[in-house]
C-alpha positions, 0 to 999 in steps of 0.5 A: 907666539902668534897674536891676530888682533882684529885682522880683516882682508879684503880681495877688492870687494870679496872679504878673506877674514873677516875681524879675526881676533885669537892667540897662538902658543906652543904647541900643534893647532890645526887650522880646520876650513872648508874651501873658502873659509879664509884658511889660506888667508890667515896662513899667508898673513902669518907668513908675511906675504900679505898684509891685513887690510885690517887689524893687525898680525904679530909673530913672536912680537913681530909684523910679519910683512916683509920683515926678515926677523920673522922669516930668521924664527918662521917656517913654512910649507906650502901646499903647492909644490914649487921646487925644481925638478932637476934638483936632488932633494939633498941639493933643494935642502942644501941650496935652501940652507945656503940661502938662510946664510949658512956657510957650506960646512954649517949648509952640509951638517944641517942637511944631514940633519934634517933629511935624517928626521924626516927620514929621506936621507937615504932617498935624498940623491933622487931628483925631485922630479921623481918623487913620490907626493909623499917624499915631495911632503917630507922634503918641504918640512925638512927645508921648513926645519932648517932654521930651527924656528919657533913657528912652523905653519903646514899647509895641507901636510898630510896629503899623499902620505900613504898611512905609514908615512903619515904616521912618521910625518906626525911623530916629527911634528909631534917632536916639534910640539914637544920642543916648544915650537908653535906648529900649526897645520892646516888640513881637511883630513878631520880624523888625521888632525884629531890624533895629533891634537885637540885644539883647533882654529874653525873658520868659516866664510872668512870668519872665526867660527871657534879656538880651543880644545874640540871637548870644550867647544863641544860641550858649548854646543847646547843646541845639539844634544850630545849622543852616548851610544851604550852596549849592554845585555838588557838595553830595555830595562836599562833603557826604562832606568834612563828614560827617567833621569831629568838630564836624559832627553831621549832614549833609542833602542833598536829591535835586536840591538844590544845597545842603546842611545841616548841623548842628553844636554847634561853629558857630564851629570850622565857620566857621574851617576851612570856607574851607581845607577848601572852597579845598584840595579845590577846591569851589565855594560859592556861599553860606552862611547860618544859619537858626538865628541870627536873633531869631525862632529864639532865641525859638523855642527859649527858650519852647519852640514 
C-alpha cells in the first residue's frame, strides 16, 4: 500500500533520509526515531507535501506529490495542532468533511459518525479553543477518518492522552487495522507502541535502521546476548545446571535473590530444552521472562544508547 524505493532528501546540504527502500501493508507499523531520524521526513513524503530528491515514493500505486488521488485514499494527523480556535469540533469535522466534496446531508451523516468512534460526540459543541490536548487528538483522527481511506499516518497520536484515553484512541486505530487499513503511527512512547503492534520502522540519522517484526529484529541482533531472567526456589543449583549448557554464555545470581540471569546467544535451543532439564532434576520454576525481547531494548541496541 505504501512502496519507497530508494528515497533520499536533502535539505540543501543537510540529508533527511538517506536511500530509504521498504514496503508498507495492512496493518499498524509504528514509526520509531529519535528527534532527527528523518521520521518527519519520511511522513510528509508519504503525504505528498515534499518530494524525494531521490528515489521514488508510492501510495496505493500513486505519486503522492500534489496528486488528489492519494489525498481521496489518505489520511492524516499531524503532530502540530492547526485548527481554529472559534470553531466547535463538530463544525472543524463538518466544515473538513464539506472540503472533501460531501453535500451537507452526506457532510452531517458523516460527522455523526466519526465524533461517535472516537467517542466526542458528546463533547463535540465545545469550541476547540477549550479543548483538552486529548480531545485536540481525537478530533484530528475523526476529520483524518472522514474519507474512509485505505492509508492513515499518525504523527505523535498518543500525546496528551491520559491512560484511559490512550487506551479508547488505540482500540479505534486498532478497529482500523483490522479493516484492512495501512495505519502507521509515529510516536516515541516505546512501551504505548509496543501493545498495538509488533512491527516497526527504526530510522536513525536519516537512515533505515530496521523493518519487520521487534521478535525477528531482535533475534538478529547477535552482538547482544539475549537475557532470560528465571525466578526459582534453588537458583544455585539451577544455576550450576545452566552453567554448563554450550548455548548459556553466562550465569548471574544475586546474594539472597530467588532468581537467576542468564545470557545466551541461542534463546530458542534455551527455550526448548529448559523444561526437561527443570522436570528431570526436579527444580521448581516459578517464572521466566526476558527483558531483552521487548521494543524498548531493540531500540536500544539498534541506535546505540
Amino acid at each position: 500500500m505504501i512502496e519507497i524505493r530508494r528515497a533520499s532528501r536533502w535539505y540543501g546540504q543537510v540529508i533527511g533520509l538517506n536511500d530509504v527502500s521498504c514496503s508498507l501493508g495492512p496493518g499498524i507499523t509504528a514509526l520509531l526515531g529519535e528527534n532527527g531520524a528523518g521520521k518527519t521526513t519520511i511522513i510528509k513524503m508519504i503525504t505528498g507535501q515534499i518530494k524525494p530528491t531521490t528515489g521514488t515514493i508510492e501510495v496505493m500505486g500513486y505519486k503522492p506529490f500534489a496528486n488528489p488521488e492519494v489525498y481521496k485514499r489518505l489520511g492524516y494527523c499531524p503532530e502540530i495542532d492547526a485548527m481554529p480556535e472559534h470553531m466547535s469540533g463538530r463544525g472543524f469535522v463538518y466544515t473538513m468533511a464539506r472540503m472533501l466534496g460531501m453535500n451537507d446531508k452526506q457532510a452531517k451523516l458523516r460527522t455523526e459518525d466519526v465524533l461517535e468512534t472516537v467517542k466526542m460526540a458528546d463533547r463535540a459543541d465545545r469550541k476547540i479553543g477549550g479543548y483538552s490536548k486529548g480531545m485536540r487528538q481525537r478530533i484530528k483522527l475523526a476529520q483524518a477518518m472522514l474519507n474512509d481511506p485505505d492509508v492513515i499516518l499518525l504523527d505523535e497520536p498518543l500525546n496528551g492522552l491520559d491512560p484511559g484515553g490512550r487506551r479508547e484512541y488505540m482500540g479505534v486505530v486498532d478497529g482500523l487495522a483490522k479493516r484492512g487499513k495501512c495505519v502507521v503511527i509515529s510516536s516515541h512512547i516505546l512501551y504505548e507502541v509496543e501493545q498495538i503492534t509488533r512491527n516497526i520502522l527504526l530510522l536513525h540519522r536519516g537512515r533505515l535502521m530496521a523493518t519487520g517484526d521487534v521478535r525477528v529484529i531482535r533475534g538478529l541482533i547477535d552482538k547482544h546476548p539475549h537475557r532470560i531472567r528465571i525466578e526459582t526456589s534453588e537458583p544455585r543449583r539451577l544455576a550450576g545446571l545452566l552453567v554448563e549448557r554450550p548455548y548459556v554464555m553466562s550465569v548471574k545470581v544475586e546474594p539472597g535473590d530467588r532468581s537467576i540471569e542468564i545470557e545466551s546467544r541461542e534463546p530458542d535451543r534455551f527455550y526448548d530444552e529448559f523444561p526437561s532439564l527443570a522436570l528431570e532434576h526436579r527444580i521448581p520454576v516459578h517464572a521466566f521472562s526476558s527483558p531483552d525481547n521487548n521494543l524498548e531494548s531493540v531500540f536500544r541496541y539498534l541506535v546505540g544508547k
